[in-house]
N, C-alpha and C positions, 0 to 999 in steps of 0.2 A: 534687591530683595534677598535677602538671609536666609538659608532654607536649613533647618535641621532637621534630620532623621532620626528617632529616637526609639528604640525595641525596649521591651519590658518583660523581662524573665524573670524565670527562678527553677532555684537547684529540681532538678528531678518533674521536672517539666516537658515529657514526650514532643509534645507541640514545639515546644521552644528547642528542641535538639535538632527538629525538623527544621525547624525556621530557618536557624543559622547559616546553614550553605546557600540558601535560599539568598538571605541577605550578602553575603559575600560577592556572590554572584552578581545582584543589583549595585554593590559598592564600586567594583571593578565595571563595570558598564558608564557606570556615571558619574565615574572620580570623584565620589565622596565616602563619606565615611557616617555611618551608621552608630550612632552611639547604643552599645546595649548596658542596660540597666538592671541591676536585678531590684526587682520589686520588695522581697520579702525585705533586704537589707540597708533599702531606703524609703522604709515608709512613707515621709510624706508626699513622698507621688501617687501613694493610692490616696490620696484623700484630693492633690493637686489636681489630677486628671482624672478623678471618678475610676480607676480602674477596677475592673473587676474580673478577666482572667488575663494568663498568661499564655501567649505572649500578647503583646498590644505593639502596636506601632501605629505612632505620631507623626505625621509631617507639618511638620510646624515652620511659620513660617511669620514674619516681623511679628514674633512673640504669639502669636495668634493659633490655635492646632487650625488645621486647613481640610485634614485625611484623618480617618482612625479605623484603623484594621484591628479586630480580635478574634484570637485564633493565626491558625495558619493563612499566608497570604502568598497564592502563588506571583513567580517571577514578574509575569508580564505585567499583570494587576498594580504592583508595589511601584515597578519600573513607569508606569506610565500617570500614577498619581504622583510622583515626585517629582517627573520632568516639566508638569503645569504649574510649577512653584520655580524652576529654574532659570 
């Protein structure tokens, strides 16, 4: 099973400045790697994934989202919906 992790920002985004170490944190716990995205500068993922604020994160997983967090997503939360796709 394939699992990616996918965040959704944009510039000047309080939420998503917060996020960041959040996710780093989860990166280094569980040897992967978190793709972040900024929303404003690749539109078609708002229209892809229905987004509608920043930040979002996806765990997606054989093509499929699995998890979707919006808004700030503490540590343990993020950490433990990823490891059910691992």
């Amino acid at each position: 099973m394939a699992v990616t992790v996918l965040c959704f920002s944009q510039e000047g985004c309080m939420g998503c400045v917060e996020q960041e170490p959040i996710n780093r944190e989860v990166e280094a716990a569980l040897g992967l790697t978190i793709q972040e995205i900024d929303a404003v500068k690749n539109p078609h993922f708002i229209k892809e994934y229905g987004l509608r604020v920043t930040p979002t994160i996806l765990v997606v997983s054989d093509g499929q989202v699995k998890e979707r967090f919006e808004g700030v997503v503490h540590r343990e939360e993020l950490e433990g919906a990823i490891r059910k796709y691992l």
